[in-house]
One Martini backbone bead per residue (centre of mass of N, CA, C, O) as a GRO file, in nm:
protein
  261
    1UNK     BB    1   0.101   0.030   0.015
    2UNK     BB    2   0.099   0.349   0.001
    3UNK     BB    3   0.063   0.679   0.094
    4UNK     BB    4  -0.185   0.750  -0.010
    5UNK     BB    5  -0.370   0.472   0.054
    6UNK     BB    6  -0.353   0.580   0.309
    7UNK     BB    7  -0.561   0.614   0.568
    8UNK     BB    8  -0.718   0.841   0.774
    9UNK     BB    9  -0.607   0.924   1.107
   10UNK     BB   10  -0.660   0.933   1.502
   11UNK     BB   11  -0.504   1.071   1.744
   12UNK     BB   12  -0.562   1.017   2.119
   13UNK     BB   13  -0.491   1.151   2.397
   14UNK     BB   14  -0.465   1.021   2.736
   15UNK     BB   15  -0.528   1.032   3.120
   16UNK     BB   16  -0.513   0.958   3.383
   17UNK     BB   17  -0.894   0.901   3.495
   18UNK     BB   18  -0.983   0.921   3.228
   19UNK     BB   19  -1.294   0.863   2.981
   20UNK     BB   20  -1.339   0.829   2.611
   21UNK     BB   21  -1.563   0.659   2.510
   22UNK     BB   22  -1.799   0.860   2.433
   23UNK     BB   23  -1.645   1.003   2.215
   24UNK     BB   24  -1.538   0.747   2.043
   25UNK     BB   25  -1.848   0.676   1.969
   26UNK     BB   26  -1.882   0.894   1.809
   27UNK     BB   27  -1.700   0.848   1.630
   28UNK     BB   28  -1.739   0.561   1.497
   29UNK     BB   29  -2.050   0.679   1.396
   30UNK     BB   30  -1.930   0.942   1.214
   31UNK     BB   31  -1.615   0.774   1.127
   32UNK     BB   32  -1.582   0.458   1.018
   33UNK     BB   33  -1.323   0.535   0.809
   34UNK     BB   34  -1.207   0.650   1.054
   35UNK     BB   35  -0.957   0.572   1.263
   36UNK     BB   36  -0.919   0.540   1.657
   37UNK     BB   37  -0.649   0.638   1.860
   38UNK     BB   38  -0.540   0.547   2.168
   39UNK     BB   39  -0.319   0.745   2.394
   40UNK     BB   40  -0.145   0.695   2.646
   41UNK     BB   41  -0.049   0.856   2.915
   42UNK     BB   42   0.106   1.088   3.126
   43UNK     BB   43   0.084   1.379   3.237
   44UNK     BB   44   0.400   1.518   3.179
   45UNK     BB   45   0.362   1.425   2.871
   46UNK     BB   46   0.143   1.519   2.692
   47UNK     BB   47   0.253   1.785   2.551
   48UNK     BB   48   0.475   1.616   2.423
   49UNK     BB   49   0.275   1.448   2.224
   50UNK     BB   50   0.164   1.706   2.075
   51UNK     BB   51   0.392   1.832   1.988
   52UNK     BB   52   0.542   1.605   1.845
   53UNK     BB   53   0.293   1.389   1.709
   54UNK     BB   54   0.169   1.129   1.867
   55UNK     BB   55  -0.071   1.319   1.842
   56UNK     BB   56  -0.355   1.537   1.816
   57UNK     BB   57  -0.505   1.496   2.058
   58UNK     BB   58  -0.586   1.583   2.450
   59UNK     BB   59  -0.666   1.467   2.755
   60UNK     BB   60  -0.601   1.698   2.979
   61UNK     BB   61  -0.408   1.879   3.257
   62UNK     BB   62  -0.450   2.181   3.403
   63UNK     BB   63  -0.177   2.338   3.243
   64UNK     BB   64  -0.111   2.500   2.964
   65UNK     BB   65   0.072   2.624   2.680
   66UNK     BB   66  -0.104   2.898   2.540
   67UNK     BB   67   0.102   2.942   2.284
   68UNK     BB   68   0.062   2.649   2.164
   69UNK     BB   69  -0.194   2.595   2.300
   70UNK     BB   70  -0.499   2.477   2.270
   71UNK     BB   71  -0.819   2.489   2.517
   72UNK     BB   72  -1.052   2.324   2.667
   73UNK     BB   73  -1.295   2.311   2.907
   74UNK     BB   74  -1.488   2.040   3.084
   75UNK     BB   75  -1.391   1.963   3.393
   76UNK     BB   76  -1.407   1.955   3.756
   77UNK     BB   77  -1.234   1.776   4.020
   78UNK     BB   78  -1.278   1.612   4.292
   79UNK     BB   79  -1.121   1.631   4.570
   80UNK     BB   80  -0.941   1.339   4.756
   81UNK     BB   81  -0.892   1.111   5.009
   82UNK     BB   82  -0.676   0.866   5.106
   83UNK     BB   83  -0.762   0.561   5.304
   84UNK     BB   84  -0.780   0.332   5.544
   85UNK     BB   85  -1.086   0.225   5.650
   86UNK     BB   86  -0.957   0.254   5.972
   87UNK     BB   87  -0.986   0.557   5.943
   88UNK     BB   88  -1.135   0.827   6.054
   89UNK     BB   89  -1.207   0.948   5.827
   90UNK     BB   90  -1.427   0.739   5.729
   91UNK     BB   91  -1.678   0.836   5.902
   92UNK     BB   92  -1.709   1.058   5.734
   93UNK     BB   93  -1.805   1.291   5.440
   94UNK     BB   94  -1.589   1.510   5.517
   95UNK     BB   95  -1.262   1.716   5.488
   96UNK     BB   96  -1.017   1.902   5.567
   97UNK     BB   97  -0.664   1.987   5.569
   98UNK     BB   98  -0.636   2.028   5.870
   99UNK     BB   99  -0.759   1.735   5.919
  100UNK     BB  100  -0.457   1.607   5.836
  101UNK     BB  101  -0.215   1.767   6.051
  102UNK     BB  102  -0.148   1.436   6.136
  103UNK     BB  103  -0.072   1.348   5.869
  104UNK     BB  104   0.092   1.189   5.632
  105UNK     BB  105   0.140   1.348   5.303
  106UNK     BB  106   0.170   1.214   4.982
  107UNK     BB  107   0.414   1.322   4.708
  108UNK     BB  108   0.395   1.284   4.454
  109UNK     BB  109   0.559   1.309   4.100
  110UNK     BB  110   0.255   1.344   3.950
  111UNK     BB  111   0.112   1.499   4.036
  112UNK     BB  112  -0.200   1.727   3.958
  113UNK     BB  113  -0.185   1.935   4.195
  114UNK     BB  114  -0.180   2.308   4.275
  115UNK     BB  115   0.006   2.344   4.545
  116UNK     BB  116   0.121   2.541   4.765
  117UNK     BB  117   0.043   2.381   5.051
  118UNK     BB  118   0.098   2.103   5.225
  119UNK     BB  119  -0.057   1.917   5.388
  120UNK     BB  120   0.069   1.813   5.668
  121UNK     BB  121   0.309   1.552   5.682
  122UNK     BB  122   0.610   1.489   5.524
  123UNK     BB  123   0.770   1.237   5.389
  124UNK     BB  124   1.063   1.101   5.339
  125UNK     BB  125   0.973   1.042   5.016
  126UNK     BB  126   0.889   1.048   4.704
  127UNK     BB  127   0.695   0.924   4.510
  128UNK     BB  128   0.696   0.846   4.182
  129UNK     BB  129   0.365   0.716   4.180
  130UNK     BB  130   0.037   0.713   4.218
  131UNK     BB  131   0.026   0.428   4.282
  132UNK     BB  132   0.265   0.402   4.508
  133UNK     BB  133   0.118   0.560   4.706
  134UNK     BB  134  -0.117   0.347   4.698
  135UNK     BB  135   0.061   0.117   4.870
  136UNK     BB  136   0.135   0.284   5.128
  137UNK     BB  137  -0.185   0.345   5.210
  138UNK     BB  138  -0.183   0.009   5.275
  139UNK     BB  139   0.057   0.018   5.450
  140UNK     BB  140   0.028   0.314   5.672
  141UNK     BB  141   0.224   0.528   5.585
  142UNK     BB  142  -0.004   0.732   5.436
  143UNK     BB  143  -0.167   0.980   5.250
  144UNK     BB  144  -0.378   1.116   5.008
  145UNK     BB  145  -0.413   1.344   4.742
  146UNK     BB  146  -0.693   1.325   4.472
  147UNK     BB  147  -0.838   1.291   4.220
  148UNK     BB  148  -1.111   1.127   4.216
  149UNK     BB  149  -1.016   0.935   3.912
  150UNK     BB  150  -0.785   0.801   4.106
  151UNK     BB  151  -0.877   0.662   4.283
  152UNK     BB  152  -1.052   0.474   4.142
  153UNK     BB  153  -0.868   0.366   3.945
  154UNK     BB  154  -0.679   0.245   4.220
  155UNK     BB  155  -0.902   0.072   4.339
  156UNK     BB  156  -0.939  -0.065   4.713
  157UNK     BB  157  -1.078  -0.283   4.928
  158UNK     BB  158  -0.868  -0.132   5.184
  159UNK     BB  159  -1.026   0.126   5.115
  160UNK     BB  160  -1.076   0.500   5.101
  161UNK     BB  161  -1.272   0.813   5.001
  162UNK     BB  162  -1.264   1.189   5.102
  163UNK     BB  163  -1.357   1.469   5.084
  164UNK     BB  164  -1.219   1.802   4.990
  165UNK     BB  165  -1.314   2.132   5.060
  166UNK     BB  166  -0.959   2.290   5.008
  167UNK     BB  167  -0.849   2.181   4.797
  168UNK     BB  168  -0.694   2.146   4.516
  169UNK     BB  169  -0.798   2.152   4.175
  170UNK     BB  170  -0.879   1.968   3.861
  171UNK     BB  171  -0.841   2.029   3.528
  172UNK     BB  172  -0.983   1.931   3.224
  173UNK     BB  173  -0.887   1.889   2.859
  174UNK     BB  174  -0.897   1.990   2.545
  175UNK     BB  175  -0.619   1.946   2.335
  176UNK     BB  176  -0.377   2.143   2.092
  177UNK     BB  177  -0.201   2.251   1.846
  178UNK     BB  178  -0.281   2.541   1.699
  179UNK     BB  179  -0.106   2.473   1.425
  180UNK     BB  180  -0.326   2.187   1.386
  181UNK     BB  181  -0.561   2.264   1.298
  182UNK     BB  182  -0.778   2.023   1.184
  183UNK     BB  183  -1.047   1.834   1.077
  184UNK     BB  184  -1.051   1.658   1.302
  185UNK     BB  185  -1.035   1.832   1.497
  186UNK     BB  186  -1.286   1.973   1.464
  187UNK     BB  187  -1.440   1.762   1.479
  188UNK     BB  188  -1.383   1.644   1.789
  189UNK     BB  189  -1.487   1.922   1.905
  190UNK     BB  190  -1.738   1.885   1.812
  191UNK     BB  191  -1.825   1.670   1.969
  192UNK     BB  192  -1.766   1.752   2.276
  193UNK     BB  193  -1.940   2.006   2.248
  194UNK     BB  194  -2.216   1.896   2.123
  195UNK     BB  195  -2.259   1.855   1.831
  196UNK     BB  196  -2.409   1.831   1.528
  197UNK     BB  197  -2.362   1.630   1.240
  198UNK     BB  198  -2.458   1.934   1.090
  199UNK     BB  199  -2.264   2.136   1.270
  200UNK     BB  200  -2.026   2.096   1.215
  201UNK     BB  201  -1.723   2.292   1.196
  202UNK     BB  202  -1.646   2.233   0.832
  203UNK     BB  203  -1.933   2.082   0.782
  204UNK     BB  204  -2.122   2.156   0.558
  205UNK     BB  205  -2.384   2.098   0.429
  206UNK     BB  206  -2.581   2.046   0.142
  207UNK     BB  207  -2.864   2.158  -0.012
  208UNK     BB  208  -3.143   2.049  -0.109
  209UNK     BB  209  -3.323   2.015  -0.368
  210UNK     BB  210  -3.584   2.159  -0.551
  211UNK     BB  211  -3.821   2.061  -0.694
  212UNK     BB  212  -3.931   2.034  -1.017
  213UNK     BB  213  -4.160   2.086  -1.217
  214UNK     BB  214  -4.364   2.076  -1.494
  215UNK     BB  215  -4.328   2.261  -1.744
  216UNK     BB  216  -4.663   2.221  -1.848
  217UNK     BB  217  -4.771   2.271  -1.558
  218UNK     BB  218  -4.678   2.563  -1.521
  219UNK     BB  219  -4.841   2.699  -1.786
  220UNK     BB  220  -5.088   2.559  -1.657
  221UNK     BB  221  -5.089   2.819  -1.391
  222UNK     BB  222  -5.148   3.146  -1.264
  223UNK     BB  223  -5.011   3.369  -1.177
  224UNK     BB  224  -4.999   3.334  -0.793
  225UNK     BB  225  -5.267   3.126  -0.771
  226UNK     BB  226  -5.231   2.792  -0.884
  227UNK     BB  227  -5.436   2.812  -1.133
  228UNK     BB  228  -5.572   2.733  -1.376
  229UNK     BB  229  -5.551   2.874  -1.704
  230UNK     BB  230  -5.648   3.065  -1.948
  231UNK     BB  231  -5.733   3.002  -2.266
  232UNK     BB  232  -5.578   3.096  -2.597
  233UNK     BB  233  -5.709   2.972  -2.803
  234UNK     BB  234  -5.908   2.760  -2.939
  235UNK     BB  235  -6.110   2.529  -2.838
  236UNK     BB  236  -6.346   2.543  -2.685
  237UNK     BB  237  -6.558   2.370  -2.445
  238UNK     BB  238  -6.840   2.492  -2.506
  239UNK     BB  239  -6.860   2.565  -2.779
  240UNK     BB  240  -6.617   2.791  -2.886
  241UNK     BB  241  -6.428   2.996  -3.057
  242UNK     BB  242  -6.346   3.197  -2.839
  243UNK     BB  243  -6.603   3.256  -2.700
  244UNK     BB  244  -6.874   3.308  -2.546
  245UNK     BB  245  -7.080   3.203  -2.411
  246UNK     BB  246  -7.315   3.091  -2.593
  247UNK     BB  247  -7.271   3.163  -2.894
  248UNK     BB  248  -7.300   3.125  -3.209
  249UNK     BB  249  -7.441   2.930  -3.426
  250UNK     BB  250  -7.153   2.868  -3.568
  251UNK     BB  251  -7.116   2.685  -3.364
  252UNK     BB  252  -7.111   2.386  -3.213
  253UNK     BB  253  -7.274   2.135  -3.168
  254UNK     BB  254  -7.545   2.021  -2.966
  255UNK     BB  255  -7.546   1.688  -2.890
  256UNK     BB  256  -7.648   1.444  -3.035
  257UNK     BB  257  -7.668   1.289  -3.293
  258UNK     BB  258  -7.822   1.234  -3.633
  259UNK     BB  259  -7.990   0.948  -3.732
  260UNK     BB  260  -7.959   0.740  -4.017
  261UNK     BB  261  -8.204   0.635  -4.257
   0.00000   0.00000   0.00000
């Protein structure tokens, strides 16, 4: 096969907690021909991966470098503690960051909090990935504070966690290279914005021809009225040559003919 018979194709990156099911589902019932790869990334590599061309956009987690890339904002995630079940913390239905400092919060190496000041006692070294740390706070080394769909990511049977009501938020979006802005990311954007399939942005439909009448049909029409017009000239249909009612006796005999003796 050769390049140019080479079909189009799109790549999306996504972030762990991310889940484009079904973003995915509607692209492949509205571009059946154009197959969607989907590009698993870390947080911190994601920019690297749009950067390069290795995705065409990407669910990522904000902020991104606005000079370069452009960016949808999608949703704010509660940000929640991962706790061991019979943690204090598991009794209530939610915390405060104050609430934790006298607990060890682990500060993992991919956090993808905007954090100012880390909440609690700081551990002796930080893990390397937050999947590590949710090892740790099963093993009661330590309490972990991230967005909500890493917990559920993570989730084990002998954990649990509850909001914080003050820690900072992770906020996901739809990005890509500005100056790659293609018509496929046109269309995947129209779907996240909820376009529909008649709406995409650059993808205008063609109006449908209005049926055209029969020329012959419209000559013997009324301009303006739809109604049959007056022939002129020509045999009348009453028995008269183009005269009016009743013509002349000159004019086409009415009724029977008579029959021949």
């Amino acid at each position: 096969m050769t390049g140019s018979d080479t079909p189009a194709s799109f790549r999306l990156a996504y972030v762990p907690g991310v889940t484009p099911a079904k973003w995915v589902r509607i692209w492949q019932e509205r571009q059946p021909g154009i197959p969607l790869t989907l590009v698993a990334v870390a947080a911190d590599e994601a920019s690297g991966a749009l950067r390069d061309g290795a995705a065409d956009a990407g669910f990522v987690r904000l902020p991104v470098d606005r000079t370069v890339f452009s960016a949808i904002p999608l949703y704010t995630e509660t940000t929640v503690v991962v706790v061991p079940k019979d943690h204090l913390v598991a009794a209530v239905d939610e915390v405060s960051a104050e609430d934790l400092a006298d607990d060890i919060v682990l500060h993992p190496l991919d956090d993808t909090l905007p954090w100012e000041t880390l909440p609690g006692r700081p551990a002796i070294e930080r893990p390397a990935t937050t999947a590590d740390a949710i090892e740790l706070v099963a093993a009661g080394v330590g309490v972990l504070v991230v967005p909500q769909s890493l917990a559920r990511l993570h989730h084990r049977r002998d954990l649990t966690y509850r909001p914080v009501t003050d820690a900072p938020q992770s906020q996901v979006a739809l990005s890509w290279p500005e100056e790659a802005t293609t018509d496929l990311v046109e269309d995947f954007i129209g779907i996240v914005r909820g376009r529909t399939v008649n709406s995409t942005r650059g993808r205008a439909s063609t109006p449908a021809a209005e049926p055209k009448r029969a020329p012959a049909a419209a000559a013997r029409r009324k301009p303006g009225t739809g109604k049959p017009a007056a022939r002129t000239g020509g045999k009348n249909p009453r028995g008269g040559a183009g005269g009016p009612k009743g013509g002349s006796k000159g004019g086409g005999k009415r009724g029977k003919p008579r029959r021949r003796s």
